[in-house]
C-alpha positions in Angstrom: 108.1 -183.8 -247.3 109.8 -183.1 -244.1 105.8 -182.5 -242.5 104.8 -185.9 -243.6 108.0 -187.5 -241.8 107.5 -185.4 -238.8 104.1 -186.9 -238.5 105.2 -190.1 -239.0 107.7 -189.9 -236.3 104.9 -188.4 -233.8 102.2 -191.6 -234.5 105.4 -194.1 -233.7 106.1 -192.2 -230.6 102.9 -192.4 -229.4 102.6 -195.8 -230.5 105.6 -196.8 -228.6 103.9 -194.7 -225.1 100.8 -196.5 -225.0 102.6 -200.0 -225.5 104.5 -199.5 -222.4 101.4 -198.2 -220.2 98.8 -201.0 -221.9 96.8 -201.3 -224.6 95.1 -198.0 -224.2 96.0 -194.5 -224.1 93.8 -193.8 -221.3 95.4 -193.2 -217.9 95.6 -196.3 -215.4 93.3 -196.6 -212.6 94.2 -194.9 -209.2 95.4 -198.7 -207.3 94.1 -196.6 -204.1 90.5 -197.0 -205.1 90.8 -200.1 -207.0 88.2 -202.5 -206.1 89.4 -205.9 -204.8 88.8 -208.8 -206.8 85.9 -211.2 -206.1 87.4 -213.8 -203.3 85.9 -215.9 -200.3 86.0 -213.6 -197.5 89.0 -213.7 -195.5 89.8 -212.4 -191.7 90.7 -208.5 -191.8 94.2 -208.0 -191.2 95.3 -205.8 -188.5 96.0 -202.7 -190.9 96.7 -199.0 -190.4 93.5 -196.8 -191.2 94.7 -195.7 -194.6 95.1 -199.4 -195.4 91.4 -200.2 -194.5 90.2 -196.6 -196.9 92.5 -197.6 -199.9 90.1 -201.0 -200.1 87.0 -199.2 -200.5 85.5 -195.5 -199.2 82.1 -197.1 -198.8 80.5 -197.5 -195.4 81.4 -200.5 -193.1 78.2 -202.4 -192.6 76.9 -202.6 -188.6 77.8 -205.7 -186.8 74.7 -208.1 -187.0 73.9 -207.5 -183.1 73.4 -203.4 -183.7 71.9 -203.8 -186.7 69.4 -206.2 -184.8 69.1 -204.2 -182.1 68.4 -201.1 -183.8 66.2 -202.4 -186.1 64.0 -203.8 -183.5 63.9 -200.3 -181.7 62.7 -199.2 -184.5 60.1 -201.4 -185.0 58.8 -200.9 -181.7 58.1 -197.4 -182.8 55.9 -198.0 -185.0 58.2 -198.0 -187.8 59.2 -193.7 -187.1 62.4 -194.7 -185.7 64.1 -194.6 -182.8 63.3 -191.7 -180.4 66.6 -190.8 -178.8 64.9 -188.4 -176.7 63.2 -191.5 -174.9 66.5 -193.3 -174.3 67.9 -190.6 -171.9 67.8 -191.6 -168.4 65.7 -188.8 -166.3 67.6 -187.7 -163.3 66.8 -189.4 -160.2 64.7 -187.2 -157.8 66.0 -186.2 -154.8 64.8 -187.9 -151.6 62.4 -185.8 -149.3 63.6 -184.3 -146.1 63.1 -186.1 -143.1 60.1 -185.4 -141.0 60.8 -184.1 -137.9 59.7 -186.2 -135.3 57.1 -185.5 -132.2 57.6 -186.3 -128.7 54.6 -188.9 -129.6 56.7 -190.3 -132.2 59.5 -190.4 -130.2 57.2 -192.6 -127.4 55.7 -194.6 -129.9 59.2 -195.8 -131.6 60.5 -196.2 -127.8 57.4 -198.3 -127.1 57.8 -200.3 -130.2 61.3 -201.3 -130.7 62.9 -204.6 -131.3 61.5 -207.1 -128.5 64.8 -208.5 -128.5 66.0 -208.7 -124.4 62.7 -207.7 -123.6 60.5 -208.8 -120.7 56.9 -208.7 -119.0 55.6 -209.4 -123.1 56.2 -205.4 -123.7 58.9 -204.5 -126.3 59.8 -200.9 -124.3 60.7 -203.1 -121.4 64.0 -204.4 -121.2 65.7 -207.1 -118.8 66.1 -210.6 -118.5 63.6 -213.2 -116.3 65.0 -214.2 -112.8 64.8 -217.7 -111.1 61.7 -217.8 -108.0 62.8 -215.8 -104.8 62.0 -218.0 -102.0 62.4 -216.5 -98.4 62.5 -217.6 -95.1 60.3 -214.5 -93.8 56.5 -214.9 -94.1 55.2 -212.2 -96.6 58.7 -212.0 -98.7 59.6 -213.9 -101.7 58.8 -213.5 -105.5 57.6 -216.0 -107.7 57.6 -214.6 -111.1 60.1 -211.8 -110.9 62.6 -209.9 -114.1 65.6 -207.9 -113.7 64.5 -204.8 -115.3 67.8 -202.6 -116.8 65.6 -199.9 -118.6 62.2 -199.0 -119.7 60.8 -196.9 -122.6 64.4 -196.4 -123.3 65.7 -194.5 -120.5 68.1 -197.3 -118.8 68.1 -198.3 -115.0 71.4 -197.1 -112.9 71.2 -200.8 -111.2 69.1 -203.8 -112.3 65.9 -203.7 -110.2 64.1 -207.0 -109.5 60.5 -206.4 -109.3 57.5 -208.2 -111.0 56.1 -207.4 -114.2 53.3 -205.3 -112.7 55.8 -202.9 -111.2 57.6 -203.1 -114.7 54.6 -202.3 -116.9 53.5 -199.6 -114.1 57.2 -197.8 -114.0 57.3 -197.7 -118.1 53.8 -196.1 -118.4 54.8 -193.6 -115.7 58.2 -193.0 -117.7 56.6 -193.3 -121.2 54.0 -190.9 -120.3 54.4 -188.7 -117.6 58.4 -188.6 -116.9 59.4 -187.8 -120.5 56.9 -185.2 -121.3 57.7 -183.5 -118.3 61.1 -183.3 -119.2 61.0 -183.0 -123.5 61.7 -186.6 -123.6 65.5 -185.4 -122.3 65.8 -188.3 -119.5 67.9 -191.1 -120.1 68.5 -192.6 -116.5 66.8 -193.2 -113.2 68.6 -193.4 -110.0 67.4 -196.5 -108.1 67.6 -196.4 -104.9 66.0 -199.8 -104.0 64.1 -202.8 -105.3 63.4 -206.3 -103.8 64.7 -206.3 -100.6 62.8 -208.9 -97.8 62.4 -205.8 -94.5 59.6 -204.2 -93.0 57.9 -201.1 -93.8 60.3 -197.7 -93.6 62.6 -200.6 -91.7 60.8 -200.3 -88.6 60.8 -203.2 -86.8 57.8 -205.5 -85.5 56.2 -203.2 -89.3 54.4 -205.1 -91.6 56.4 -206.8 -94.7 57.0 -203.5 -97.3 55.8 -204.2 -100.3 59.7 -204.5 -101.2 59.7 -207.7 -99.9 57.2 -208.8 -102.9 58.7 -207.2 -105.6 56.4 -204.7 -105.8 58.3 -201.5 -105.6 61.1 -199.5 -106.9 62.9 -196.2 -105.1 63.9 -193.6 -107.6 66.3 -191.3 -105.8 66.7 -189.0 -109.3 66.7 -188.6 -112.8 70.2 -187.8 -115.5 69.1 -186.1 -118.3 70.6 -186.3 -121.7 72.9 -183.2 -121.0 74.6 -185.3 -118.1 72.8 -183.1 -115.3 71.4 -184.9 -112.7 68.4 -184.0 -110.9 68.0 -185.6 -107.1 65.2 -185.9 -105.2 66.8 -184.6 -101.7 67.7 -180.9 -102.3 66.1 -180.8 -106.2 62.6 -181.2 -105.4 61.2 -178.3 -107.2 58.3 -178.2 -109.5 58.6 -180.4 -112.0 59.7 -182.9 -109.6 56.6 -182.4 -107.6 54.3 -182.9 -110.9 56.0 -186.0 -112.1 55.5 -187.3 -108.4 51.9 -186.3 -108.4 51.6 -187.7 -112.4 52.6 -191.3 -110.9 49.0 -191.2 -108.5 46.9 -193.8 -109.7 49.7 -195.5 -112.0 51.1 -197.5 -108.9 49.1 -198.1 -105.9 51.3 -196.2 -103.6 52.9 -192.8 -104.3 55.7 -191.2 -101.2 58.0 -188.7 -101.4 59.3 -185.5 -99.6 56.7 -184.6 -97.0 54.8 -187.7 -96.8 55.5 -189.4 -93.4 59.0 -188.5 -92.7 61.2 -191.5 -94.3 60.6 -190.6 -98.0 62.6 -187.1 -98.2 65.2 -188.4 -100.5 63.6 -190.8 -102.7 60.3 -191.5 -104.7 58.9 -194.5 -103.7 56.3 -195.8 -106.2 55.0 -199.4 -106.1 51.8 -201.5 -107.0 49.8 -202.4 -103.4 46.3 -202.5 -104.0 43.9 -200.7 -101.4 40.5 -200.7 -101.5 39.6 -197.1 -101.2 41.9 -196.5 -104.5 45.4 -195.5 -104.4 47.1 -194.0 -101.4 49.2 -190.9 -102.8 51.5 -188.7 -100.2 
């Protein structure tokens, strides 16, 4: 009797539990994982991350534009997917060293730079055309004359007005004896004298010198890039004497120490033709 009322009292007990959890003895779903009921999709609110995993555990999808993207990369491997390898970026190589340059290249750039303040219609040639020289002295004057400031790169110590015969004749004689004589170390000549209207060696009753026309140009010495300067009167040594000899047959005319007396301290070089060829002392 008293096991039949103790059973009894256990089925209303447990009667009386599942009444106030449901309808079912089972244990209520977890809310964490408990899928959201079906609504028109709303904005996502700004929620902590265990907000966002408490709505579902399942993958996000991508956004449309990766998706897209992806999907076409794919494609465009023939449908084996993408090939990350491929979507690397290779280093960049580096850039070779420069070339060291020859004295040729050196002449050739010098001879081919910007024609910007050139003259004469040659790049290397630099200076600025001058207004006719008319003079009162039969046999002086110059009709077509430039200011020349420096040639084949190697700059002028004074402006010398000359013609563009002398010009082109001084920048070969630079660009292709002077420099090679020296390892392409010059970067000035001394001028001693341009145009000037006087007789020859200033002699008078002497013919016009060819100063008087423009055609000539004095080079007392050369600086070289070091800042030494070599002069004509007490430096005449062998290389001197070759790049006086080297300018034979580039001008008309060639003087210098031991040529007549009047030449010991300068180079005079200018553009007089002569019949019998150039005259070289």
């Amino acid at each position: 009797m008293r096991a039949a009322l103790l059973l009894v009292l256990l089925a209303c007990a447990g009667m009386a539990r599942a009444e106030e959890i449901g309808s079912s003895p089972r244990p209520p779903p977890n809310p964490a994982y408990a899928q959201p009921a079906a609504a028109a999709p709303a904005a996502e609110p700004e929620a902590a991350p265990e907000a966002v995993i408490a709505v579902s555990l399942r993958p996000r999808p991508r956004p449309r534009a990766i998706a897209e993207m992806v999907a076409a990369a794919g494609a465009g491997a023939g449908g084996k997917g993408l090939d990350l390898a491929a979507m690397v970026p290779e280093p960049d190589e580096p850039p070779p060293p420069p070339k060291k340059k020859s004295k040729a290249d050196r002449a050739k750039e010098r001879e081919t730079a910007s024609k910007k303040g050139s003259v004469c219609g040659v790049a290397a040639i630099k200076g600025e055309k001058i207004a006719p020289i008319k003079a009162k002295v039969k046999g002086c004057g110059l009709k077509d004359g430039v200011r020349v400031t420096s040639v084949s790169g190697v700059r002028l110590s004074q402006g010398a007005t000359i013609d563009c015969a002398t010009a082109k004749a001084l920048n070969t004689w630079v660009r292709e004896v002077l420099q090679p004589a020296y390892g392409g170390h010059v970067v000035e000549l001394r001028v001693a004298a341009h145009y000037i209207c006087r007789p020859r060696n200033n002699k008078k009753g002497a013919k016009v010198s060819e100063h008087g026309r423009g055609k000539a140009i004095d080079i007392a010495g050369i600086v070289l890039d070091s800042g030494k300067a070599v002069m004509v009167l007490g430096g005449y040594d062998k290389r001197l004497r070759k790049v006086h000899k080297g300018a034979c047959g580039i001008f008309g005319t060639t003087l210098g120490p031991g040529s007549d007396g009047y030449h010991e301290d300068h180079l005079h070089f200018d553009t007089a033709d002569y019949r019998s060829g150039a005259y070289c002392r």
